[in-house]
Each structure stands twice: as C-alpha cells, then as structure tokens.
N, C-alpha and C positions, 0 to 999 in steps of 0.2 A: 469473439471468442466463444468456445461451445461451453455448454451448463457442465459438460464433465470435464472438461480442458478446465476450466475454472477452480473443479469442486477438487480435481486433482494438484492442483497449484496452493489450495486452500490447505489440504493433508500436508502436502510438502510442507510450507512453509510451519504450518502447527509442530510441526517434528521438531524444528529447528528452537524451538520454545521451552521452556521449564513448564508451562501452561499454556492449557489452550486458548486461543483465540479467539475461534467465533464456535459459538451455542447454534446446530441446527435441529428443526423440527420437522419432522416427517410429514409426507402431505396429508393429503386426504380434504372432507369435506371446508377446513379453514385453508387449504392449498400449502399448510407448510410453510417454510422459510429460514431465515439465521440470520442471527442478530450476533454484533462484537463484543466479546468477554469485555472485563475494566482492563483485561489485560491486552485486548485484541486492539481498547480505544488506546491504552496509555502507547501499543507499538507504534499505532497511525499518529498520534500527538506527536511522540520525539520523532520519527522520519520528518516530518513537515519540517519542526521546527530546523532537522538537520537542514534540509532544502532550504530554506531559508536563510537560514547562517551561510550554505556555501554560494546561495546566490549572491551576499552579499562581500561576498570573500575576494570572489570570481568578478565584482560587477567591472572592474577597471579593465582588466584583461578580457574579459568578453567583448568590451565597445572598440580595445584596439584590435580582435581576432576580426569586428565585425567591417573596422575601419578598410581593414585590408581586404576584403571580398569582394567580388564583383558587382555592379553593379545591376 
C-alpha cells in the first residue's frame, strides 16, 4: 500500500471518530512519524477483541464450511 493510500485511509477513518486516532509528526531531521491516540489503541483493543469473539462464535461452522471444500 502507498504512504498516501495509507495516510488517506488514516483521515477517513479519524472522520468516522468523536476523536482522533493517531498523533502525527512532521518530518525533518528526527524523520517524523505517528504514533496511536489512547483512543486510536482502545479502537485497535475492541476490533481484536471483536475478532476474536467472532472467531470463536464461527469456529463450528467454519470446520464444517472447511469439511466441505476440496481437497
């Protein structure tokens, strides 16, 4: 993915937010960078955790979706 395909996906999503998400710094001689608000880590915590609950939600029906596939 390109650094502006990224940083554009970054705005989008921040929009969608009551607060932002990740804190960036402009370059220059320490090269810049962006680091995740407490709000950007607590979004990335519950996704996982989401993932997680559906993986195990799903795990039955995933091994009979998998039973049935080809070889």
């Amino acid at each position: 993915m390109s650094y502006m395909r990224a940083w554009n996906l970054v705005r989008y999503t921040t929009r969608c937010f009551s607060q932002p998400l990740v804190e960036a710094t402009r370059g220059g001689r320490s090269g810049g960078g962006a680091t995740l608000t407490e709000t950007g880590r607590e979004i990335v915590a519950t996704y996982r955790e989401m993932e997680r609950k559906s993986q195990r939600a799903t795990r039955q029906d995933w091994a009979r979706l998998k039973s049935l596939l080809k070889a």
